[in-house]
C-alpha atoms as one frame of an Amber mdcrd trajectory, in Angstrom:
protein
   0.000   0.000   0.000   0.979   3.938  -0.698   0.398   7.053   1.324   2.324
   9.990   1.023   3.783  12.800   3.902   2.088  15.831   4.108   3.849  19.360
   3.871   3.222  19.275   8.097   5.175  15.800   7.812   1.958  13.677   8.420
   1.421  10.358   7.393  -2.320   8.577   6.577  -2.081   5.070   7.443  -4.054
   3.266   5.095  -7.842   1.907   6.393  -7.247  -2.037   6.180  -3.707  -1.656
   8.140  -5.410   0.630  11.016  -8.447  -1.734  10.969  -6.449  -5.036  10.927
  -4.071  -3.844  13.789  -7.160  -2.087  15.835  -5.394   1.189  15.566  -7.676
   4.430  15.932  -6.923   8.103  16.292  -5.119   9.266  18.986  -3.282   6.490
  19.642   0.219   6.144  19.853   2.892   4.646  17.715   7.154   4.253  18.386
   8.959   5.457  15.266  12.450   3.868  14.132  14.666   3.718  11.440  15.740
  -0.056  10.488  18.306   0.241   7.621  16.680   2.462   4.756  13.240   1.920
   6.124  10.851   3.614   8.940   9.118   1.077  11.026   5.907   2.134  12.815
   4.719  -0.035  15.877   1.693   0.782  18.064   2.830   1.462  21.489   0.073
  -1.068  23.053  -1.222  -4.257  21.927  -5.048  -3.525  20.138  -7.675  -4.706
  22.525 -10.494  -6.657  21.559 -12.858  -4.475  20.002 -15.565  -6.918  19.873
 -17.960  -9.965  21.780 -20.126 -12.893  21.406 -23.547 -12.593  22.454 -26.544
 -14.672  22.701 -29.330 -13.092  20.273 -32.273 -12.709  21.759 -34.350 -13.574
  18.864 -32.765 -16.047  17.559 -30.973 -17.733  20.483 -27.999 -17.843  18.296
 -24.902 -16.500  18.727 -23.886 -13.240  17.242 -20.338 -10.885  16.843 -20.861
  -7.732  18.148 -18.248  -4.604  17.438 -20.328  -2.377  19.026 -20.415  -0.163
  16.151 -17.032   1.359  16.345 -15.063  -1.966  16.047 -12.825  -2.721  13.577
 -14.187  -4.984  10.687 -14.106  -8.716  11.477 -12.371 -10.702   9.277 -12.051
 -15.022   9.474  -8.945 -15.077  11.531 -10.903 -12.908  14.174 -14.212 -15.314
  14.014 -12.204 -18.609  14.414 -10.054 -16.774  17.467 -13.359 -15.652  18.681
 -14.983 -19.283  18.852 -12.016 -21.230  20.452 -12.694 -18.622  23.287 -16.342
 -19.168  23.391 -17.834 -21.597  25.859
């Protein structure tokens, strides 16, 4: 993925990297040089931004993000299940 630095020296990190690593704004990131690259790292590890719950409707469960969650991809549903009783 691309992004370019802004005249103010800003950086956008692209949508499916914040998403994947549960990064939002405000949060904050360790910045080093490695050889010719610059290697971002968040500073915590991304909490779980989502549960299972038991639908009341359907008596089923269901993944809930709460709204503001990151999007849940396959990896996330198969981690989610092993921890579900």
């Amino acid at each position: 993925m691309q992004t370019k630095v802004s005249s103010k020296g800003q950086v956008v990190l692209p949508s499916p990297i914040r998403r994947k690593l549960g990064i939002v704004a405000g949060d904050p990131l360790d910045a080093k040089i490695e050889g010719e690259s610059i290697v971002l790292t968040p500073r915590r590890k991304p909490k779980k931004k989502y549960t299972i719950k038991i639908s009341k409707v359907t008596g089923m469960p269901v993944i809930s993000t709460g709204g503001k969650g990151p999007k849940i991809t396959s990896e996330m549903v198969a981690e989610m299940l092993a921890d579900f009783p």
